[in-house]
N, CA, C and O atoms as a GROMACS GRO file, in nm:
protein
  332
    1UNK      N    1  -3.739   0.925  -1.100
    1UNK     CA    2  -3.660   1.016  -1.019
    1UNK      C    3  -3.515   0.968  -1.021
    1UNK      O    4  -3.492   0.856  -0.974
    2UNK      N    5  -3.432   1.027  -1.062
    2UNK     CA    6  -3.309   1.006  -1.024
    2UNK      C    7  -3.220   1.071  -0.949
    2UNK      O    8  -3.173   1.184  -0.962
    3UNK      N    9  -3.201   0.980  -0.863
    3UNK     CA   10  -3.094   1.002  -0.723
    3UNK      C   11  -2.930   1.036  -0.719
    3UNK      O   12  -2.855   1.108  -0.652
    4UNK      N   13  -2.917   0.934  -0.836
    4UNK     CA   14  -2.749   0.891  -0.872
    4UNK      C   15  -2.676   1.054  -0.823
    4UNK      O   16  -2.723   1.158  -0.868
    5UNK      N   17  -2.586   1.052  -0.750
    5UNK     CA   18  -2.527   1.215  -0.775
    5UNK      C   19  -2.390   1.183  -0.706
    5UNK      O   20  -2.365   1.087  -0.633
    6UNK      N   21  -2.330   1.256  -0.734
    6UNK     CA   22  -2.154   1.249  -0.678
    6UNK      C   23  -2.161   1.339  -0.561
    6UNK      O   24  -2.230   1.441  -0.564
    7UNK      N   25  -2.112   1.314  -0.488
    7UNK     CA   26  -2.071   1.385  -0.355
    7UNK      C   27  -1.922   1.417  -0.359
    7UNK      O   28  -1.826   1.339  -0.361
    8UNK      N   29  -1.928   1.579  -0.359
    8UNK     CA   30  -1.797   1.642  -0.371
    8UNK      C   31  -1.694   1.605  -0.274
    8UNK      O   32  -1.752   1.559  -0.176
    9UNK      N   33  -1.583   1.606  -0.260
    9UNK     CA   34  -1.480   1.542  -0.171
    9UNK      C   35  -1.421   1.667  -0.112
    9UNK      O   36  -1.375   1.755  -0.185
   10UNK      N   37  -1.423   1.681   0.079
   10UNK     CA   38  -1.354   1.768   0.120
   10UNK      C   39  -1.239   1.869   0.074
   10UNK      O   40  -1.237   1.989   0.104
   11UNK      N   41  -1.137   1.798  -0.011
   11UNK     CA   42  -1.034   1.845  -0.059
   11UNK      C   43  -0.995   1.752  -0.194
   11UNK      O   44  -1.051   1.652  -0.239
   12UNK      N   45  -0.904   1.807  -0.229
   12UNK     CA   46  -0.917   1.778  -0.350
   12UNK      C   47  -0.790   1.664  -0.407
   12UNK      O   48  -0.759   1.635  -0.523
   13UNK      N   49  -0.734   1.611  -0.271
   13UNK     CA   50  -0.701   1.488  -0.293
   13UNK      C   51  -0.777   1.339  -0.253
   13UNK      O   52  -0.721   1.229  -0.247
   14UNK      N   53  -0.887   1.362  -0.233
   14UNK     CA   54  -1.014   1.232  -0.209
   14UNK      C   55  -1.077   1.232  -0.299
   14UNK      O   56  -1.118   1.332  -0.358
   15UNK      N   57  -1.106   1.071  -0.339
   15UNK     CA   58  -1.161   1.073  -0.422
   15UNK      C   59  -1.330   1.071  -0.424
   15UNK      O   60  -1.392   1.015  -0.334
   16UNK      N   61  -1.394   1.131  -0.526
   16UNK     CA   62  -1.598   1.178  -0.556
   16UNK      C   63  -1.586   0.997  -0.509
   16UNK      O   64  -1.498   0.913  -0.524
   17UNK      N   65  -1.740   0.995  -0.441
   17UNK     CA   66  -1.799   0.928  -0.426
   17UNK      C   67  -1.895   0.873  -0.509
   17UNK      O   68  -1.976   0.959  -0.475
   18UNK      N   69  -1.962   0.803  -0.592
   18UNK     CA   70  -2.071   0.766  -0.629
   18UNK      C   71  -2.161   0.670  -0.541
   18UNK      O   72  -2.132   0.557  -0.502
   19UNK      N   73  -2.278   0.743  -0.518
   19UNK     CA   74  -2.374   0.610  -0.431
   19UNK      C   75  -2.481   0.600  -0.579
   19UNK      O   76  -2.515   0.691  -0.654
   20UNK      N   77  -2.513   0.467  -0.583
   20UNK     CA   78  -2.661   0.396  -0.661
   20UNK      C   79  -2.763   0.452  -0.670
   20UNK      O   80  -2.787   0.509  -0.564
   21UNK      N   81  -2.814   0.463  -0.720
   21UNK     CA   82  -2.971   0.585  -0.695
   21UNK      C   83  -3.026   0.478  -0.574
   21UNK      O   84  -3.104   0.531  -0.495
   22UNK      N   85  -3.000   0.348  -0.553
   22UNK     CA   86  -3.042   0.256  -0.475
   22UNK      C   87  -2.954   0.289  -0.308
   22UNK      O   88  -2.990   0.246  -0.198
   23UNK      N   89  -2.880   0.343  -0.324
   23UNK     CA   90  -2.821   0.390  -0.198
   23UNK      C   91  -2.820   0.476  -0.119
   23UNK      O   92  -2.803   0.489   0.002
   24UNK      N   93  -2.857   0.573  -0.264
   24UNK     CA   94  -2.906   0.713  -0.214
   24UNK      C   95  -3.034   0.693  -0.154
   24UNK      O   96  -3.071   0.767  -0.063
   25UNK      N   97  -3.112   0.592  -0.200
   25UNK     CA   98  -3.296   0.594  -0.170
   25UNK      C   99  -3.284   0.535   0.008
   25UNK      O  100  -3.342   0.569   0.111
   26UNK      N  101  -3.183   0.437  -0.024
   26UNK     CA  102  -3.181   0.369   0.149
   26UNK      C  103  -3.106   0.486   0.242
   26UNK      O  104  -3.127   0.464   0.361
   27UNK      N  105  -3.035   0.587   0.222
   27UNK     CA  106  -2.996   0.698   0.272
   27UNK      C  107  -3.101   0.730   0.357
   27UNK      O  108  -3.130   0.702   0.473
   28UNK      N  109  -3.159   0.811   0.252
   28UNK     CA  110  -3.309   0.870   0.268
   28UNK      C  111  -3.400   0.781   0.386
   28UNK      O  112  -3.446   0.821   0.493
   29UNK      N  113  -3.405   0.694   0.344
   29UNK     CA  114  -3.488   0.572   0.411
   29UNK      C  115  -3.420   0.612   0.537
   29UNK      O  116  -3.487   0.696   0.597
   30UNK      N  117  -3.296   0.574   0.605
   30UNK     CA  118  -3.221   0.568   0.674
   30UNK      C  119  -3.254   0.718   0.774
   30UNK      O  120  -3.288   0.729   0.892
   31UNK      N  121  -3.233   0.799   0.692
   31UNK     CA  122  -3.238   0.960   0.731
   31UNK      C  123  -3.399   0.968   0.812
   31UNK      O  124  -3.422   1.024   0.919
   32UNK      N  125  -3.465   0.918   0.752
   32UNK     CA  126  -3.602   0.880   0.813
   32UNK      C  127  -3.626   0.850   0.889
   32UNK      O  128  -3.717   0.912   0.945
   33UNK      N  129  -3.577   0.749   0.946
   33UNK     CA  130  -3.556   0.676   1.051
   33UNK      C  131  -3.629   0.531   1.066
   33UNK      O  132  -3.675   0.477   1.167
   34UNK      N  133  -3.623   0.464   0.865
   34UNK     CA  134  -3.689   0.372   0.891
   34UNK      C  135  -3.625   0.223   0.937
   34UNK      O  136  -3.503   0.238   0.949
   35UNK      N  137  -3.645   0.149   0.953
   35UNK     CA  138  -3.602   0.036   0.974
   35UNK      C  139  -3.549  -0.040   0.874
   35UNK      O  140  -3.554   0.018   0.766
   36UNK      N  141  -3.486  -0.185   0.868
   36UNK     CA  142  -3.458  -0.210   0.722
   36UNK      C  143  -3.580  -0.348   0.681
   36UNK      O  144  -3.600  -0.389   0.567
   37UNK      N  145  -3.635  -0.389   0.784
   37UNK     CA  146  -3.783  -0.431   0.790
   37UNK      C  147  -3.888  -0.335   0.704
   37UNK      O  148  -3.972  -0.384   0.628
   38UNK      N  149  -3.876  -0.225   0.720
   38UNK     CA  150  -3.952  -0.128   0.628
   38UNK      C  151  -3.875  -0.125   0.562
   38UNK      O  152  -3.869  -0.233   0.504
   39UNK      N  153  -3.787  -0.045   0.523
   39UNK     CA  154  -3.705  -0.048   0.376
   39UNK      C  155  -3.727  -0.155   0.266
   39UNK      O  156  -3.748  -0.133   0.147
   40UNK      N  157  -3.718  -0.284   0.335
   40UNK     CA  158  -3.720  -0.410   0.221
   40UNK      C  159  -3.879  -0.396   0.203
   40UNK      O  160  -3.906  -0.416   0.085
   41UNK      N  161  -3.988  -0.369   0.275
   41UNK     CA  162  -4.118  -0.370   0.265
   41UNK      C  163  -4.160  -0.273   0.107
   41UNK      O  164  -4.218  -0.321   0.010
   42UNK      N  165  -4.120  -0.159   0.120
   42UNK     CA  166  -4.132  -0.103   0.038
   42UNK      C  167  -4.007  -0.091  -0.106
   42UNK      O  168  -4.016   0.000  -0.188
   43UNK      N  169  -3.930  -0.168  -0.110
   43UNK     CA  170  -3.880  -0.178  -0.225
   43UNK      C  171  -3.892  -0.321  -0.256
   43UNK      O  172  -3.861  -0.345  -0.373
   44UNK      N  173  -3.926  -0.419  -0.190
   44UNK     CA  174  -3.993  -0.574  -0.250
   44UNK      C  175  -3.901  -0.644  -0.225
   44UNK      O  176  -3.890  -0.736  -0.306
   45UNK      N  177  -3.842  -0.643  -0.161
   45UNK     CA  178  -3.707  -0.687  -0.164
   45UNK      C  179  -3.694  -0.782  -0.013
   45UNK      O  180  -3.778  -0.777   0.077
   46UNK      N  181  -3.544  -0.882  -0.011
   46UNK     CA  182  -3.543  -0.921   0.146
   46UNK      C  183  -3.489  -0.801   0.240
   46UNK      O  184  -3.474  -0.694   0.181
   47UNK      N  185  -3.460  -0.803   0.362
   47UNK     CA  186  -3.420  -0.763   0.488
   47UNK      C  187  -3.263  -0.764   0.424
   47UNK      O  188  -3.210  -0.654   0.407
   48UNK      N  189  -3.194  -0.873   0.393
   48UNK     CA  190  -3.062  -0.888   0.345
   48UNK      C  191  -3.012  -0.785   0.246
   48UNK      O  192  -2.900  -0.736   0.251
   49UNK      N  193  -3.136  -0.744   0.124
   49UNK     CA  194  -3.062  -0.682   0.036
   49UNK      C  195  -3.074  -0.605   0.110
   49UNK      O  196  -2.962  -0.555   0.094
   50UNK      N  197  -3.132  -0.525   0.212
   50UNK     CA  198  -3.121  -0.394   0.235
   50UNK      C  199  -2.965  -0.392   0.325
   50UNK      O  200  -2.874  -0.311   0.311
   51UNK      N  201  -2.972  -0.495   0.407
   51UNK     CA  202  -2.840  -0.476   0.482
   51UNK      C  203  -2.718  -0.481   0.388
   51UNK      O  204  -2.620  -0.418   0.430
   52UNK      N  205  -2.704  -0.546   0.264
   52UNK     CA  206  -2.605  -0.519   0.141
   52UNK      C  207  -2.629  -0.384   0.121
   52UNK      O  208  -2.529  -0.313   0.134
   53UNK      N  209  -2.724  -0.332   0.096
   53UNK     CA  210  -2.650  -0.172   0.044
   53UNK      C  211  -2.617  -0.060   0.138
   53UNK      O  212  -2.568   0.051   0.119
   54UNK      N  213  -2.670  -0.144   0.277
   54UNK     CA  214  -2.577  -0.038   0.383
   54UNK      C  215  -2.479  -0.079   0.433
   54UNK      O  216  -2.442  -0.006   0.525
   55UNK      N  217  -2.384  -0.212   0.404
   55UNK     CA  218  -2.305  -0.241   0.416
   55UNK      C  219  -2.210  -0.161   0.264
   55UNK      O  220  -2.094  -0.121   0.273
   56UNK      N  221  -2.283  -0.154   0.150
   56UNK     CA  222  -2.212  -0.129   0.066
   56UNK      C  223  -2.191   0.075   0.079
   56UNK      O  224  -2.111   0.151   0.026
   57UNK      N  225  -2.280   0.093   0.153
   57UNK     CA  226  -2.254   0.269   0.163
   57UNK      C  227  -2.146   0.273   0.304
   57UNK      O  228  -2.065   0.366   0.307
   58UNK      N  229  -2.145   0.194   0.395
   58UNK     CA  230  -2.079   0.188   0.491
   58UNK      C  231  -1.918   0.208   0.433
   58UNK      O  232  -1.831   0.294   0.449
   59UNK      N  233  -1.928   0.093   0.365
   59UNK     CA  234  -1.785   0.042   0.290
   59UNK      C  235  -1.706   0.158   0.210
   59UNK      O  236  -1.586   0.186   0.210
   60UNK      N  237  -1.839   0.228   0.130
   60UNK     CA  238  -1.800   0.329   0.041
   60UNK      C  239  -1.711   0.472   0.100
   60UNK      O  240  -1.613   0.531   0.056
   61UNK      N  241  -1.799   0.493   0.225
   61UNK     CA  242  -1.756   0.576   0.308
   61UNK      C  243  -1.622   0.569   0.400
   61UNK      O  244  -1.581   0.671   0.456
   62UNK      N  245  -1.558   0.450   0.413
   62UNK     CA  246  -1.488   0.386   0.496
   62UNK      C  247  -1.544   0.418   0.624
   62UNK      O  248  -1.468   0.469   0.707
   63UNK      N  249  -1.636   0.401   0.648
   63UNK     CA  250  -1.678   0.372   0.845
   63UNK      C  251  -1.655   0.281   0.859
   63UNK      O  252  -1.630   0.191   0.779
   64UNK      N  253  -1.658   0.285   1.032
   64UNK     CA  254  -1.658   0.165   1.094
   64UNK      C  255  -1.824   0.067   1.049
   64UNK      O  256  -1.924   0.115   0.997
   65UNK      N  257  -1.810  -0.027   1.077
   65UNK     CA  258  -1.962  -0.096   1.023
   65UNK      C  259  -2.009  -0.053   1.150
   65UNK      O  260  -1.955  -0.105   1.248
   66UNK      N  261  -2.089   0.021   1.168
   66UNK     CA  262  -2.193  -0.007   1.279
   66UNK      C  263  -2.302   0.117   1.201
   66UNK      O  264  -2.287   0.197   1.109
   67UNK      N  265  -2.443   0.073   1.314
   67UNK     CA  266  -2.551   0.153   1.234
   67UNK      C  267  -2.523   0.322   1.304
   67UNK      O  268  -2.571   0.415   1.239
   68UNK      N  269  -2.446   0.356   1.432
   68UNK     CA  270  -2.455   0.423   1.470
   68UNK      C  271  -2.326   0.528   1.396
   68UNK      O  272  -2.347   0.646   1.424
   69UNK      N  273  -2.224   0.509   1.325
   69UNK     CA  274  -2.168   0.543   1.257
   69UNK      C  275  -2.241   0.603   1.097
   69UNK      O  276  -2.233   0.711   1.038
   70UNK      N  277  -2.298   0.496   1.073
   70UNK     CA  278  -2.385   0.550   0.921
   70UNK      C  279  -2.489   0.666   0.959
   70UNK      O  280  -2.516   0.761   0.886
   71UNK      N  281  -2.546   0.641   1.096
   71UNK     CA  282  -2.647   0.754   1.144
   71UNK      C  283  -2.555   0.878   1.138
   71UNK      O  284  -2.560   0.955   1.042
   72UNK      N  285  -2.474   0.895   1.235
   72UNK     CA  286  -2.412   1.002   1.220
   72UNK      C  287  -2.349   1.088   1.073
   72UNK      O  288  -2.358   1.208   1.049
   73UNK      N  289  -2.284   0.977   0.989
   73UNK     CA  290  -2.260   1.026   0.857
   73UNK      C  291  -2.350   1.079   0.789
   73UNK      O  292  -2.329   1.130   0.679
   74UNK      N  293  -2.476   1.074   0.854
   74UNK     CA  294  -2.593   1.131   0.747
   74UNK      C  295  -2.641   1.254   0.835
   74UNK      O  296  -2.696   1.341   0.767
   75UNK      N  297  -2.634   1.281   0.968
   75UNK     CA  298  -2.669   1.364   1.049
   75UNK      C  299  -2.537   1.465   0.988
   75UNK      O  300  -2.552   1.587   0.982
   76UNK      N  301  -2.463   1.426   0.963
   76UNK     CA  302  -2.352   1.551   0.959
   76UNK      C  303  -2.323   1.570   0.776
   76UNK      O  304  -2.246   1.656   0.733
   77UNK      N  305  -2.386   1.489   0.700
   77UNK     CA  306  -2.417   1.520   0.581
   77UNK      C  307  -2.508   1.517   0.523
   77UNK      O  308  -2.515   1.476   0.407
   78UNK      N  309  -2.628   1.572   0.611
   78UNK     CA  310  -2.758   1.593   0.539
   78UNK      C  311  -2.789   1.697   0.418
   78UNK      O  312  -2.887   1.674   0.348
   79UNK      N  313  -2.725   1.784   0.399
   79UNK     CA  314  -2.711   1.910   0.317
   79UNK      C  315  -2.702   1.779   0.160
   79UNK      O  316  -2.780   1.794   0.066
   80UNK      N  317  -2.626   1.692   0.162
   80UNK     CA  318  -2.584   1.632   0.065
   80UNK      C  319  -2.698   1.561   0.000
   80UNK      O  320  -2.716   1.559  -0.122
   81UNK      N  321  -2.793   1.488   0.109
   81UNK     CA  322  -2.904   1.437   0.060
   81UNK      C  323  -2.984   1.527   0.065
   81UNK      O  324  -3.047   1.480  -0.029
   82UNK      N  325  -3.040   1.617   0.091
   82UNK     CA  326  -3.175   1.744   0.078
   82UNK      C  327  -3.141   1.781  -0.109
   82UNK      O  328  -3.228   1.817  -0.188
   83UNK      N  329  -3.006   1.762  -0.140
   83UNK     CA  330  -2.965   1.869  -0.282
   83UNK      C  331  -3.042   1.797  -0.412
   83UNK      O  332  -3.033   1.846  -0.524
   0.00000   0.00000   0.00000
């Protein structure tokens, strides 16, 4: 399955986004409402990498770091992950 996809930019002086097919999957995960205890469970992985790639979608996005910020970015851009 591939995830990889660009997310179009409000206007057309911002620049496309690329998330990882690995970023997009913890999105999802995220959108779910799983934990990152589950997340690392099911991709084999530690607790850490998972907090690296939501630190790295955090970053991408310029939010503030918090989890309640990334929640919202996905509550108000869910259309983006359903596509």
């Amino acid at each position: 399955m591939n995830l990889k996809k660009e997310i179009p930019p409000q206007d057309a002086s911002k620049p496309v986004l690329v998330f990882s097919n690995v970023e997009l999957e913890i999105l999802h995960f995220i959108k779910n409402g799983m934990t990152s205890a589950e997340m690392a469970i099911l991709r084999n992985c530690s607790v850490r990498t998972i907090e690296k790639h939501r630190s790295n979608i955090i970053r991408k996005l310029k939010l503030k770091s918090s989890q309640n910020a990334l929640l919202i970015w996905i509550m108000n851009n869910h259309h983006i992950l359903n596509a």
